[in-house]
Structure formats: structure tokens, C-alpha cells
C-alpha positions in Angstrom: 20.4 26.0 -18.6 16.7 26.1 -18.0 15.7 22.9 -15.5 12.7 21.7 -17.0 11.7 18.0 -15.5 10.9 14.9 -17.6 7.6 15.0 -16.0 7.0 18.7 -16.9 7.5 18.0 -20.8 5.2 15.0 -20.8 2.4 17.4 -18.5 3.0 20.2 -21.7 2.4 17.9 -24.3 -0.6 16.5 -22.2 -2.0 19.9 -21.8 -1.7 20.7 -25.6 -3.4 17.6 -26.7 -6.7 18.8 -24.2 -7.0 22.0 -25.4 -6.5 21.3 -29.1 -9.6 18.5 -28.6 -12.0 20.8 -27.3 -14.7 22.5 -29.5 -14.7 26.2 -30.7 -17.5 26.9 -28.2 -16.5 25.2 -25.7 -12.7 26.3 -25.4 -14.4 30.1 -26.2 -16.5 29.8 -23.0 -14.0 28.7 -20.7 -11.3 31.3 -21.8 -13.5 34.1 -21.0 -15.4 33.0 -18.0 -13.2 33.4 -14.6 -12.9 30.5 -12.6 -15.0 28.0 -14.7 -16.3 24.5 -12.6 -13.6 22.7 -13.4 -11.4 24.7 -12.4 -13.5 26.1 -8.9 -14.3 22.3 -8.5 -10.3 20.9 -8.0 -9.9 24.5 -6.1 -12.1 22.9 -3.5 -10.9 19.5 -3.8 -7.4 21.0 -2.9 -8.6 22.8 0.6 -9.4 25.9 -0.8 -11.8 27.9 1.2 -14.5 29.7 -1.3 -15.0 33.0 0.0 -16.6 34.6 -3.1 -17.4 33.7 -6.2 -13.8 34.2 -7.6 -11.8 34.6 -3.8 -9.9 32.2 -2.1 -8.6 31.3 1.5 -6.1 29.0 2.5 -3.9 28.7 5.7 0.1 28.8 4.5 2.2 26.0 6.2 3.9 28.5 8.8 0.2 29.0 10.2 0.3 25.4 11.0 3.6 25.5 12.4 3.1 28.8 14.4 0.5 27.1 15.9 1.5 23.9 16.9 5.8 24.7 17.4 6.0 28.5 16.9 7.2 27.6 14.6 7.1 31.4 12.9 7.2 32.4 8.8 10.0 34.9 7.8 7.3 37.8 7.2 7.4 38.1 11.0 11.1 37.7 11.6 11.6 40.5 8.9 8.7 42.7 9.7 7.1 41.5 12.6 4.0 40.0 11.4 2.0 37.6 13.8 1.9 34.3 11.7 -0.8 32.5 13.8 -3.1 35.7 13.1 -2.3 35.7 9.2 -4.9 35.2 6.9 -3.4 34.8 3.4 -5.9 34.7 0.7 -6.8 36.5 -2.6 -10.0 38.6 -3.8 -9.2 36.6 -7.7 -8.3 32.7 -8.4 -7.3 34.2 -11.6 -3.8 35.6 -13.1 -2.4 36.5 -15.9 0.7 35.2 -16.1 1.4 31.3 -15.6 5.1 31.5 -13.7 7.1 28.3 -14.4 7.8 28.1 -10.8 4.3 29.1 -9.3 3.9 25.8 -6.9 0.2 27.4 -7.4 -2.6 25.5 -9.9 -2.6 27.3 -13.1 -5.5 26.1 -15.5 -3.0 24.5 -18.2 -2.4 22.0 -15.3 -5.6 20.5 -15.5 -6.5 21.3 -19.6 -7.6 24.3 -19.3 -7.2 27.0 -21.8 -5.8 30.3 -20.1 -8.1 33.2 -18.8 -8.3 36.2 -21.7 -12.1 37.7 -20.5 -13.1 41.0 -20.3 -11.9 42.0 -17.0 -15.2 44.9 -17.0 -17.3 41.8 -17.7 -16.3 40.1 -14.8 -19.3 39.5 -11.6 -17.0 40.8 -9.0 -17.7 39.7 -5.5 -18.1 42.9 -2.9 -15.3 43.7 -1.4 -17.5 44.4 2.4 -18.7 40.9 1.6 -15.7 39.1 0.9 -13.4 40.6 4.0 -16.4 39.5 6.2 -16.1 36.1 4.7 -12.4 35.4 4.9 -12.3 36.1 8.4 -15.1 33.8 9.3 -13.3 31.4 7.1 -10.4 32.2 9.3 -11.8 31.4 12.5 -13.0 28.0 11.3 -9.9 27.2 10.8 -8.6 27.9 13.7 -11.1 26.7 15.6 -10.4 23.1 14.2 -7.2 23.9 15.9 -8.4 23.6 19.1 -6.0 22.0 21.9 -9.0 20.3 23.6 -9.4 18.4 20.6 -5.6 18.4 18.7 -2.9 18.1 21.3 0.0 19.2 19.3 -1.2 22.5 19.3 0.1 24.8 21.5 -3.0 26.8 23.9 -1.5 30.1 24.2 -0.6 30.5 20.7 -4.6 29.3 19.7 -5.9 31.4 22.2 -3.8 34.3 21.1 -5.2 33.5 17.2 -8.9 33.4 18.2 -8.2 36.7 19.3 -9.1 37.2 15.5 -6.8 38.5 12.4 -4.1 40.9 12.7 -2.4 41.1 9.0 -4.4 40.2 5.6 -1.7 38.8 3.5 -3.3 39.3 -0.5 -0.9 36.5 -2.0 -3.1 33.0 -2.3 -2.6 33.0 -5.6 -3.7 34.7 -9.1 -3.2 38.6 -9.5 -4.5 40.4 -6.7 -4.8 43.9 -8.6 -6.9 41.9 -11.6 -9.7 43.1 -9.1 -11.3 46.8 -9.3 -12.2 47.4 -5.9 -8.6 46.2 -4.2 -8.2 50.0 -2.4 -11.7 49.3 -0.9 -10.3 45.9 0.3 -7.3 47.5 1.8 -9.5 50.2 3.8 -12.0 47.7 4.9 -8.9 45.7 6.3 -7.8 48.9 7.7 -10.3 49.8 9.5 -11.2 46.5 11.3 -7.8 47.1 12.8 -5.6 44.8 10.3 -1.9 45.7 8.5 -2.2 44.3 5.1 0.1 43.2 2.4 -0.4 42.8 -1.5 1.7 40.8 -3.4 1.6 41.8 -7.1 3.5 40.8 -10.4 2.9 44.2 -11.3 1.2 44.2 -14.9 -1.6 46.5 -13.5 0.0 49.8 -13.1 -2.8 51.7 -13.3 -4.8 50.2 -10.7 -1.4 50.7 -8.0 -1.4 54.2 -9.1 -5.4 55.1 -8.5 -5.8 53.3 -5.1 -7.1 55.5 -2.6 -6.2 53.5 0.3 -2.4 51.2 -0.5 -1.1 48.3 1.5 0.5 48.6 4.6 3.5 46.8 2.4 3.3 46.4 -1.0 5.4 43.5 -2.7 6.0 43.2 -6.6 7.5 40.3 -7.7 10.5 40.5 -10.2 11.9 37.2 -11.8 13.7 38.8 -14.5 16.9 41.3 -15.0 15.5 41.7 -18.8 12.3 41.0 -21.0 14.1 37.3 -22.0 14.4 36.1 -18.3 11.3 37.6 -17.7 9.2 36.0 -20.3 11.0 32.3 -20.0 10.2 32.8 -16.3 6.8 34.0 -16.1 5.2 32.5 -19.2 2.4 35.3 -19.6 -0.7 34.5 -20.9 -1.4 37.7 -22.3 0.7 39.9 -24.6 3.9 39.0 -22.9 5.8 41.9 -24.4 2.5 44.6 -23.2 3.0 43.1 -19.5 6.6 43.6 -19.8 6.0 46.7 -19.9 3.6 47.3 -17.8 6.1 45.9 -15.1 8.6 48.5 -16.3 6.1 51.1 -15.8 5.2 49.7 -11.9 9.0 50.2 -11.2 8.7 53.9 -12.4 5.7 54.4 -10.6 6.8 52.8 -6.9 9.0 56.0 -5.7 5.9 58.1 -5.8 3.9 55.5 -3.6 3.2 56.3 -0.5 3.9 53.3 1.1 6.2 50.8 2.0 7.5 48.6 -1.0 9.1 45.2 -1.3 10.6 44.2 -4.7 10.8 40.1 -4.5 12.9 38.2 -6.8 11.9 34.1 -6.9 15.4 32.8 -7.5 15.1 29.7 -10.1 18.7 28.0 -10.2 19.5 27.6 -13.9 16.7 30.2 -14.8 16.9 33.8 -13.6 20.0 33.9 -11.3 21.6 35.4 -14.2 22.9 39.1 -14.6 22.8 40.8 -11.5 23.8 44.1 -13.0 20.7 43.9 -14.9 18.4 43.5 -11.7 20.4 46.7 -10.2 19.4 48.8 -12.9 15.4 48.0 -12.3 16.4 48.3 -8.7 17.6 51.3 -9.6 14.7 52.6 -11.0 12.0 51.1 -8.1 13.7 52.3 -5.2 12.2 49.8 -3.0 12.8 50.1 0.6 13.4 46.0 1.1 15.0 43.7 -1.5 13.9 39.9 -0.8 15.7 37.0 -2.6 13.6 34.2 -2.4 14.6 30.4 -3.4 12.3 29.0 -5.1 11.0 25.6 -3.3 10.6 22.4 -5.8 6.7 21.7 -4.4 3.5 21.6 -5.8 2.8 22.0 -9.3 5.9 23.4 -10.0 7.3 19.7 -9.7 5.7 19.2 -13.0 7.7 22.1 -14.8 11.0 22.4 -12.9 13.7 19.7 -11.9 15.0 19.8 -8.5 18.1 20.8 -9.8 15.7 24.4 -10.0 15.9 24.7 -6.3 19.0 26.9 -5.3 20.8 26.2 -2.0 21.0 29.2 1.0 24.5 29.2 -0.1 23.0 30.2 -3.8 21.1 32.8 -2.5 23.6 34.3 -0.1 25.9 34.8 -3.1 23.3 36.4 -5.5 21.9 38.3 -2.3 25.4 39.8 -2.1 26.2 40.7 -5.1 22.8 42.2 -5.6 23.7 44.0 -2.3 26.9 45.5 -4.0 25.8 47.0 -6.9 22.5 48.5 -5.1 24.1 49.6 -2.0 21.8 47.9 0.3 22.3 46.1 3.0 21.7 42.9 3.5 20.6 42.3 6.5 18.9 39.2 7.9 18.1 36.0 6.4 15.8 32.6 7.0 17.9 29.8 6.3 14.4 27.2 6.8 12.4 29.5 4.1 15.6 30.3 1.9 15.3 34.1 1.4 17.4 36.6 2.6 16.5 40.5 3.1 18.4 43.6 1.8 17.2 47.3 3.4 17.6 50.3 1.9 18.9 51.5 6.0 16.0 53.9 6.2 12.5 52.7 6.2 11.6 51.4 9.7 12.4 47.4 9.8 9.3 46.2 11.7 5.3 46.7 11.2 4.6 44.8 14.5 7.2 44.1 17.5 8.4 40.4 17.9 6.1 39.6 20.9 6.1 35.4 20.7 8.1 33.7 23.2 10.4 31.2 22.4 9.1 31.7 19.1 11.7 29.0 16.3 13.5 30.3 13.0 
């Protein structure tokens, strides 16, 4: 049974009634500009840092914790990375598909029509421009952090931060490969000494393929075992069966990456925890090295398209995670029971990117 809320049909029918009021010029222009005011204007009012005409910056909650209880995000548990010295942020405020479970803004949320430009038309920011200014936006961040000022937070792990960025985390929000010059991101991040991570839905196959420089770890979500699932769960605003394929064509293309790959599933209780064979047969086909189950987390605006009944349990995810971890042949081996995701490995590719190095550092 798919979990919509109460609240999320009443916000549909809301949303519907906007668009269908708005004038043929006016609904044209905002479906093929990117990021139109209204939408860059509630970006702001919701703490988004504006790094670029179309970027974004925004400290996750396990930056805040890392820095005040060491409090540390599963990402480092499972690979090592330093949360206090995270940035997570995206190059485009854009995507094209509008996830039912994406605690994200998506323009429908506030009566917009979706995004359908010309991606070719699109004033890209530079990419030298736009690494430069998430990591200043970075360290004003953390230097409203300051323990002279905020006493909960905790002097070595602030000092430690305004050592500057080690990892850039592409995973804000919107689709990360939308933008052309995403390799030349990577090797800028590269080579001012970061690892980096993109997460992708994988509609963009093309652009993963023709990268000169990849990800230190490369994540692509998957939230369906077949087009159905897929569709009811990612609600694309595009041709939803082209991006379906385009997915398909990702997983055939990810062996022949040179790099390390992640294949994520956002488990929705009562929407895609369904057909595990299924899942094992994309699997199958991907060859990821790491397999992470990830419950999905009734916050945000997903609130206003899912029930909380949506939210699966660690027990729910231990039980998919094993299953999946029968029919693959992975193992699973760790799990976050605060962040609800547990980790399957393929026993081969090296666990950790960085060592653990934080002391007394909390699950």
C-alpha cells in the first residue's frame, strides 16, 4: 500500500490549482528558466547558502553534531569520511525527477511548474568559481561555530574543521550530473587535496561515461526493483519511461568505471520494499562494490507526501538488507542504527577512504 498522508493529497490538489491559474507566458517562463526567484528566494529563506547562480551549500545535521558531540554521520563509520570537514553541496538546485520521499524542496511544493529547459541553454556557473565559493561558504560556517562564542561546541573538533575541507559531498539536492562541467569539479576538488563523492539518480549516463576525472565514490540511487516501483517512487518530471532507461543503461555502464561505486536504495515502507529478487537482478548487472539500504526519514517536505507509517524500522531494514544480501552474495557488514542504513560489500574493494582518526567519536 503506498503511504501517502492526508496532508500530502490536500498539498497535490493545492499544487494543481497554482499551476492551472497561471498564464501561458508565465508558466512557459518559469518551466524553462533554472532556479526562477521564487524558487531561489525560499532557497534562501531556508538556509541555503548561494554559491552560484544555480549551486547550493548547506551543512547536513551530522556537521552540527560532529561538531558539538562527535557526534559522526555513517559516511565516516563506513568509509572513513571526516564529518566536521564535509561540505555537502550541489553545482544545480535543479532535478529532474521529483522523488516522493525527497525531504528536499521540489518546485511543485511551492506552485511551481517542473523544470523542462534546454539544459545547453542553461548560464552555467564556472566550475573554478563555484569550488572557490563553497569552501569560503564553508568556513563561514564554521567559523559561526566558534567555542569562544557557542560553548556547546567542542574546540578540538572546530579547530580540527578550520583546518579547511577534506571530502566534497555532491548530494545537496537536485541532479548533480544535470551540470556539463561536473569532471572539472571533481579535478578541481582533487587537486586542492579533497576525496569527493557524487550522488546521482543516474538518468545522465552519458555524462558518467565521458568524465575525465570520476568521484572518489560514486553513489547512484535506486528506489525501484522494476519500471512500476520506480516511477510511483521517483515521480519523474521528464519522460519517465526515457529516464528509466537511462537508469538501466547507468547500471550497464558502472563495471567499466573506474572507480569506486555505491548503489543506494531509499527504503519507503509500503512503497519499494517490494521484490527483492528484482533489485538482485539490477544488482546483478551494476556490480557495485557497496550496497546501502537506507530508511527513508519522515522529515521535511516529504511530511507533505508520505505518512509516517512510510518510515521503516532498523528491524525493516535489517530484514530487506538480508535478503538482499542472499541473493547477491554480499555481505552485509555494518550498520548505523541512529541513521537507519545498513551496508553490504562486495568483500573486495577496500572498506575505508580515510582512517577513523576522532576520539571518542558516538554512533
Amino acid at each position: 500500500m503506498f503511504l501517502y498522508s492526508s496532508l500530502g493529497l490536500v498539498h497535490i490538489i493545492a499544487q494543481l490549482y497554482v499551476v492551472v491559474r497561471m498564464g501561458v507566458e508565465e508558466k512557459k517562463f518559469l518551466m524553462e528558466t533554472p532556479l526562477p526567484p521564487p524558487l531561489l528566494e525560499t532557497f534562501r529563506r531556508m538556509g541555503y547558502h548561494l554559491v552560484g547562480r544555480l549551486a547550493g551549500y548547506k551543512p547536513c545535521y551530522y556537521f552540527k553534531t560532529a561538531l558539538t558531540d562527535r557526534i559522526m554521520c555513517y559516511k565516516y563509520w563506513f568509509y572513513g569520511i571526516p564529518t566536521h570537514r564535509c561540505i555537502q553541496w550541489t553545482p544545480i538546485l535543479e532535478c529532474n525527477l521529483s522523488c516522493v520521499f525527497c525531504w528536499r524542496l521540489h518546485r511543485a511544493d511551492i506552485g511551481l511548474p517542473p523544470f523542462r529547459g534546454d539544459l545547453k541553454k542553461v548560464p552555467w556557473d564556472d566550475p573554478e568559481e563555484l569550488i572557490e565559493n563553497v569552501i569560503q561558504a564553508y568556513f563561514r560556517v564554521v567559523k559561526g561555530y566558534d567555542p569562544k562564542y557557542r560553548e556547546k561546541t567542542d574546540p578540538e573538533m572546530w579547530k580540527e574543521s578550520m583546518l579547511g575541507p577534506k571530502h566534497l559531498a555532491t548530494s545537496l539536492d537536485g541532479e548533480p550530473t544535470m551540470y556539463p562541467y561536473i569532471d572539472d569539479l571533481m579535478d578541481i576538488a582533487k587537486n586542492r587535496g579533497m576525496t569527493t563523492f557524487i550522488v546521482s539518480n543516474g538518468t545522465f549516463p552519458k555524462t558518467l561515461e565521458n568524465m575525465h576525472t570520476l568521484p572518489t565514490q560514486l553513489y547512484i540511487s535506486l528506489v525501484g526493483p522494476d519500471y512500476q516501483v520506480w516511477a510511483r517512487a521517483t515521480r519523474p518530471v521528464w519522460n519517465a519511461k526515457d529516464q528509466w532507461n537511462a537508469l538501466l543503461k547507468t547500471l550497464e555502464l558502472l563495471p567499466s568505471l573506474e572507480t569506486r561505486v555505491v548503489i543506494r536504495i531509499t527504503a519507503v515502507k509500503g512503497l519499494n520494499m517490494v521484490n527483492p529478487e528484482g533489485y538482485a537482478k539490477l544488482l546483478e548487472i551494476a556490480q557495485p562494490d557497496f550496497i546501502e539500504i537506507k530508511g527513508y526519514t519522515w522529515v521535511g517536505r516529504s511530511r507533505e507526501r508520505l505518512s509516517r507509517d512510510a518510515q521503516p524500522s532498523m528491524s525493516d531494514i535489517d530484514a530487506f538488507a538480508k535478503r538482499l544480501a542472499d541473493l547477491t552474495g554480499y555481505r552485509y557488514i555494518d550498520k548505523v542504527e541512529r541513521a537507519r542504513i545498513a551496508l553490504l560489500w562486495n568483500e573486495e574493494t577496500p572498506l575505508r577512504i580515510h582512517p577513523l582518526t576522532v576520539k571518542n567519536a558516538k554512533r
